[in-house]
PDB file as gemmi writes it, atoms N, CA and C in Angstrom:
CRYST1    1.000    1.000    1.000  90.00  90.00  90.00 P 1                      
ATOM      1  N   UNK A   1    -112.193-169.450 118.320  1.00  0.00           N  
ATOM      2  CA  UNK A   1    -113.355-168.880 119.012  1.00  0.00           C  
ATOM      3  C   UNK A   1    -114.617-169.222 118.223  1.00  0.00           C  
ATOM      4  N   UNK A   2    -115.548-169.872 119.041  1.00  0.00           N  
ATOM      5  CA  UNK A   2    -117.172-169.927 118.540  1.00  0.00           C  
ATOM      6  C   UNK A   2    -117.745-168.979 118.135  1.00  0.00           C  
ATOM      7  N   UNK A   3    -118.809-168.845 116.608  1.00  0.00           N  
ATOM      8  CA  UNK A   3    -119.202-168.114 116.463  1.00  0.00           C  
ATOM      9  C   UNK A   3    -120.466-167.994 117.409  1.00  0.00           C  
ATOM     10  N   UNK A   4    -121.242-167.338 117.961  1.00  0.00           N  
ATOM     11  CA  UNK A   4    -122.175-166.926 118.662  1.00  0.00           C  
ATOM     12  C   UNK A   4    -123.252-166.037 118.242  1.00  0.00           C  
ATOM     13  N   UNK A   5    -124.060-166.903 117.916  1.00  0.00           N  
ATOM     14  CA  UNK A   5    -125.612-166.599 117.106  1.00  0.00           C  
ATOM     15  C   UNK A   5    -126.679-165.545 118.088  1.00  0.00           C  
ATOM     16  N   UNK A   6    -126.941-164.575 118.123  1.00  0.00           N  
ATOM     17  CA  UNK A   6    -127.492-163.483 118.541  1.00  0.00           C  
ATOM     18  C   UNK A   6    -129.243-164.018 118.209  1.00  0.00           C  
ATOM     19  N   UNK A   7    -130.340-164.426 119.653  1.00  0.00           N  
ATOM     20  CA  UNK A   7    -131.505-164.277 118.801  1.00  0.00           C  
ATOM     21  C   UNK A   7    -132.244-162.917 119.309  1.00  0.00           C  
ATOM     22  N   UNK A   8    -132.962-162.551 119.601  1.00  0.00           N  
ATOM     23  CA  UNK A   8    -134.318-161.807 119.375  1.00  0.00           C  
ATOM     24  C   UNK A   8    -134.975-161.283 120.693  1.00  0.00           C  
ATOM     25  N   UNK A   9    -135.309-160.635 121.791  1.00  0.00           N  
ATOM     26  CA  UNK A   9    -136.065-161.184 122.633  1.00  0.00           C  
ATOM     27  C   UNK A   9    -137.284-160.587 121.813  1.00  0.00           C  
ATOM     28  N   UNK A  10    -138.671-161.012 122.296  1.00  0.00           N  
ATOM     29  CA  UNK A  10    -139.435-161.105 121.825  1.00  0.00           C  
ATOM     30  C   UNK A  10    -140.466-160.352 123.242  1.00  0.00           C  
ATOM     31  N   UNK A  11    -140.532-160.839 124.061  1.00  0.00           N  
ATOM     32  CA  UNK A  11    -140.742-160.239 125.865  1.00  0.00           C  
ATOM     33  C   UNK A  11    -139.929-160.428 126.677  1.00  0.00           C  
ATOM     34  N   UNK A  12    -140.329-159.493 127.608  1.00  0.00           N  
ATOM     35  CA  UNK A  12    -138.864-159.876 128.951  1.00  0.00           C  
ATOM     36  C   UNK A  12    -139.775-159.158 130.043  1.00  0.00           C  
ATOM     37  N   UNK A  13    -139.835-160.448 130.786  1.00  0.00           N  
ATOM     38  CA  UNK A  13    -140.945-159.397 132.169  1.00  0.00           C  
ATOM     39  C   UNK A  13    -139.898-159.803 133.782  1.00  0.00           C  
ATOM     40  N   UNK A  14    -140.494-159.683 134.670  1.00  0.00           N  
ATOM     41  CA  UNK A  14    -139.658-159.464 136.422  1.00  0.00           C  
ATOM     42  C   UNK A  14    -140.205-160.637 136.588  1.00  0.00           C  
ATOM     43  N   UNK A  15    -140.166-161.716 136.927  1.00  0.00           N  
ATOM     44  CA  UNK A  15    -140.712-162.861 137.654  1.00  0.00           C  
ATOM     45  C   UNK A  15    -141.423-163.028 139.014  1.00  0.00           C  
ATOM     46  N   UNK A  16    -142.266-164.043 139.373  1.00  0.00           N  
ATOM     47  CA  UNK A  16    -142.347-163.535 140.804  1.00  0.00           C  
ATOM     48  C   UNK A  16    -141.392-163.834 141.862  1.00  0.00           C  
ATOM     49  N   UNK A  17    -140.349-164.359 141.395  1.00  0.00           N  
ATOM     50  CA  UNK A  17    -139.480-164.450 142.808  1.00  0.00           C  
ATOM     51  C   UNK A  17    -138.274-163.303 142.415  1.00  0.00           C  
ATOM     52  N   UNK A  18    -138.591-161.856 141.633  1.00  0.00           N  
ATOM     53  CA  UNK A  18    -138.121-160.725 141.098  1.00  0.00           C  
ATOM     54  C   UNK A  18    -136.879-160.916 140.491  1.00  0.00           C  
ATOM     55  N   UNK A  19    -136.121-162.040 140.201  1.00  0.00           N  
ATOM     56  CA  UNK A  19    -135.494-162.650 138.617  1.00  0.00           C  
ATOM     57  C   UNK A  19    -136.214-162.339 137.662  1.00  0.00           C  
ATOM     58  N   UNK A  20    -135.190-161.326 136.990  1.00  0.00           N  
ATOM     59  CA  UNK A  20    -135.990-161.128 135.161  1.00  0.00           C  
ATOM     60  C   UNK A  20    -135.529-162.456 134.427  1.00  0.00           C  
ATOM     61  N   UNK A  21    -136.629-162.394 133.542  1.00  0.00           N  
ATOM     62  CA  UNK A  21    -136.179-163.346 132.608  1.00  0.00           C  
ATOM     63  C   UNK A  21    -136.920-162.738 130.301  1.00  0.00           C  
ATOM     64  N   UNK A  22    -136.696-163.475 130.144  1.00  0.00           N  
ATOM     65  CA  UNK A  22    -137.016-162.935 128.238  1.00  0.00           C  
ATOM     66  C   UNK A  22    -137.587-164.567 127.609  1.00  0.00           C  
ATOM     67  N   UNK A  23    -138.426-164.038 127.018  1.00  0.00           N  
ATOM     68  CA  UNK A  23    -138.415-165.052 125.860  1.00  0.00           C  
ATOM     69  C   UNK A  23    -137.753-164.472 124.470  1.00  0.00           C  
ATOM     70  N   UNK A  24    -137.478-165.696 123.573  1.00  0.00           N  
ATOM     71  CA  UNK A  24    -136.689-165.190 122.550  1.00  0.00           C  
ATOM     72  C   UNK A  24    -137.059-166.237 121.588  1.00  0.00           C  
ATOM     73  N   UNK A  25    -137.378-165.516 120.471  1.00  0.00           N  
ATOM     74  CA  UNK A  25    -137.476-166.012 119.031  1.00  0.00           C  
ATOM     75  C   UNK A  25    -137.672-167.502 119.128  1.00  0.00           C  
ATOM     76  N   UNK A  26    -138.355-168.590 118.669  1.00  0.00           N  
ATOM     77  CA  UNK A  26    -138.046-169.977 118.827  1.00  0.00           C  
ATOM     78  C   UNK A  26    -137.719-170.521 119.607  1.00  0.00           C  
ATOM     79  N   UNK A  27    -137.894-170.271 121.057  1.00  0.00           N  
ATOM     80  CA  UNK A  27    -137.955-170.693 122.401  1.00  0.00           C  
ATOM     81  C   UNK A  27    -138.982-170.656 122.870  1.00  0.00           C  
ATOM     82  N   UNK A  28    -139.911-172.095 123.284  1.00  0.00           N  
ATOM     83  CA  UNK A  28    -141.103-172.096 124.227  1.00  0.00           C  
ATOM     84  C   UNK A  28    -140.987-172.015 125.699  1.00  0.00           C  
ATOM     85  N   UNK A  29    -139.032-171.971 126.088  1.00  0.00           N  
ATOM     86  CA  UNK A  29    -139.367-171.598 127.545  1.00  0.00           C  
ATOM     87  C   UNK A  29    -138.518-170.709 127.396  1.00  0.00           C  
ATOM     88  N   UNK A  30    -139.193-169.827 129.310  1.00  0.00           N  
ATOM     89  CA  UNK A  30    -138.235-168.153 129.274  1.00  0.00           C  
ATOM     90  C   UNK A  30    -137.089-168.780 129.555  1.00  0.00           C  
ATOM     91  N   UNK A  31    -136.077-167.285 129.356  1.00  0.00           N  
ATOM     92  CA  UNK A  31    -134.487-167.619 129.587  1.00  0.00           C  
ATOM     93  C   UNK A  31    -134.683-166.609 130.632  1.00  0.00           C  
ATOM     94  N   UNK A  32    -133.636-166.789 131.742  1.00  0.00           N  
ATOM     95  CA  UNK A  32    -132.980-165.664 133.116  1.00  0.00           C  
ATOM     96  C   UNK A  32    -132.112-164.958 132.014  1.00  0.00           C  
ATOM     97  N   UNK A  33    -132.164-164.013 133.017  1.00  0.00           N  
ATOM     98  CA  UNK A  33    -131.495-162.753 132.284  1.00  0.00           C  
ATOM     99  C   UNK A  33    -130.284-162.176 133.603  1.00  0.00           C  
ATOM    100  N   UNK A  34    -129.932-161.536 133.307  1.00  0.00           N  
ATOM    101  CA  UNK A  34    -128.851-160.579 134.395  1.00  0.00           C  
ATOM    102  C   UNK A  34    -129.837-159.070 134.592  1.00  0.00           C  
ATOM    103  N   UNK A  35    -130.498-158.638 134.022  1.00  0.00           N  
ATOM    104  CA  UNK A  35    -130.898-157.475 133.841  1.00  0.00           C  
ATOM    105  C   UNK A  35    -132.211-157.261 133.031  1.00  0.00           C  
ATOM    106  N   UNK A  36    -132.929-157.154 133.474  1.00  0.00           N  
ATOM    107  CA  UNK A  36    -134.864-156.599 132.835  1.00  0.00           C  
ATOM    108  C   UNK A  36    -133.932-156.071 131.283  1.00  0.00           C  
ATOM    109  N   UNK A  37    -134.535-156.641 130.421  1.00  0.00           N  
ATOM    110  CA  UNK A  37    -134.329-156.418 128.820  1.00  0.00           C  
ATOM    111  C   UNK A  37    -135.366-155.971 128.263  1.00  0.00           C  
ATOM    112  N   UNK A  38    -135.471-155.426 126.955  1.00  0.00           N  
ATOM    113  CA  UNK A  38    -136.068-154.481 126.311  1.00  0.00           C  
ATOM    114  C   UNK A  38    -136.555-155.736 124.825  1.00  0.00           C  
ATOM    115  N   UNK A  39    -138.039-155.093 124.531  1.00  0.00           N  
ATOM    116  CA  UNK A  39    -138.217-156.080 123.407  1.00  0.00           C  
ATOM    117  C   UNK A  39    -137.347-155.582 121.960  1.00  0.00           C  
ATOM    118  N   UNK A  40    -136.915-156.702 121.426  1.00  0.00           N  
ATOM    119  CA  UNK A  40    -136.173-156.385 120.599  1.00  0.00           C  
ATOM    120  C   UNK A  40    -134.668-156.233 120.613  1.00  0.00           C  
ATOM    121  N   UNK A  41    -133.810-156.493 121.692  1.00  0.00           N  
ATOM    122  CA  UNK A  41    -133.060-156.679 122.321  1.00  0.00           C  
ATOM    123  C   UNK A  41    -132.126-157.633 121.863  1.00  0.00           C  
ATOM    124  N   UNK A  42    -130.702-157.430 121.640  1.00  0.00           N  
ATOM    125  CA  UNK A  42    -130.184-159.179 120.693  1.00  0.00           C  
ATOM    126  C   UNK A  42    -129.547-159.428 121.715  1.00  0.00           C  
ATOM    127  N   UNK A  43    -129.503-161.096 122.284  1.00  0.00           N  
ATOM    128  CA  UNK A  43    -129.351-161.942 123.418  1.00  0.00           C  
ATOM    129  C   UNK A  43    -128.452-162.626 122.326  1.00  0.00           C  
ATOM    130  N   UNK A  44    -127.521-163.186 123.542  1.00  0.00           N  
ATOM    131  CA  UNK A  44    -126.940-164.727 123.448  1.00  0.00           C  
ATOM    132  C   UNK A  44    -127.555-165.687 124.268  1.00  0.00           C  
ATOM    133  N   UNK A  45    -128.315-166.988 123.500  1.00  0.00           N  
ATOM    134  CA  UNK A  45    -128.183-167.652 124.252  1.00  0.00           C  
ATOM    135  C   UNK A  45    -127.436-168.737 124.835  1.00  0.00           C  
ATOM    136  N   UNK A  46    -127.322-169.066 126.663  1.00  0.00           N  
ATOM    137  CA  UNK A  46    -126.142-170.168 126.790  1.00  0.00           C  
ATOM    138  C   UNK A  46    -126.819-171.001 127.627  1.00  0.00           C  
ATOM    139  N   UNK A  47    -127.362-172.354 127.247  1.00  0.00           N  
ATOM    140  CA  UNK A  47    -128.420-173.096 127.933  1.00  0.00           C  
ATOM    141  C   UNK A  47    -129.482-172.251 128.316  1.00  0.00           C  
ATOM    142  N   UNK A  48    -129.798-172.082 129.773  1.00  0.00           N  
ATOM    143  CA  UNK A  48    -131.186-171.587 130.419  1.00  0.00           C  
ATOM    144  C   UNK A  48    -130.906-170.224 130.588  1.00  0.00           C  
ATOM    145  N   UNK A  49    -130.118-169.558 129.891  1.00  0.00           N  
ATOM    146  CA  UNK A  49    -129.344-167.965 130.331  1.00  0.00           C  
ATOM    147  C   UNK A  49    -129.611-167.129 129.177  1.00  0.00           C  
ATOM    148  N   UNK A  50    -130.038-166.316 129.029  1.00  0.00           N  
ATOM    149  CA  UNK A  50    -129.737-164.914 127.993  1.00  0.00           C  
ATOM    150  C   UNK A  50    -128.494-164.310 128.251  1.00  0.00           C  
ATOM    151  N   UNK A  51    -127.680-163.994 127.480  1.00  0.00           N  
ATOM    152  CA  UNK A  51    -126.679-162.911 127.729  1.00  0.00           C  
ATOM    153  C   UNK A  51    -126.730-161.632 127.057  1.00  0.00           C  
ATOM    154  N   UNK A  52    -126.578-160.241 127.051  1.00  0.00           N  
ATOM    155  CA  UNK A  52    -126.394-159.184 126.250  1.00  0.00           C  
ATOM    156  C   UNK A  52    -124.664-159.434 125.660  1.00  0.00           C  
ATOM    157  N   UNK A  53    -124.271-159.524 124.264  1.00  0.00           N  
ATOM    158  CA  UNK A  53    -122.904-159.640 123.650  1.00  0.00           C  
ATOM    159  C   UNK A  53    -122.728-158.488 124.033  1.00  0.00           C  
ATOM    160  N   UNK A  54    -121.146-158.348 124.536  1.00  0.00           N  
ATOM    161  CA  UNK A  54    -120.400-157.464 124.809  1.00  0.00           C  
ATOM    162  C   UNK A  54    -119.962-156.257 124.079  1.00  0.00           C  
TER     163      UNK A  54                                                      
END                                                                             
């Protein structure tokens, strides 16, 4: 099993087509999210996706 590096979100706003999405630590573009996130929040990221670790 891969280890899986946890970053940061940093913001996370509703989009206008009402897809949340986050930015995170050392990322100049937002990531989609599953769910409006909280700043400070530890994400996985997987390509263009945030995940919350289980």
């Amino acid at each position: 099993m891969s280890v899986q590096h946890t970053k940061t979100v940093e913001s996370a706003y509703m989009g206008r087509d009402g897809k949340p999405r986050c930015f995170v630590k050392g990322n100049a573009l937002p990531l989609f999210t599953d769910e409006l996130l909280n700043e400070g929040d530890a994400v996985i990221v997987q390509g263009n996706r945030a995940v919350r670790p289980s």
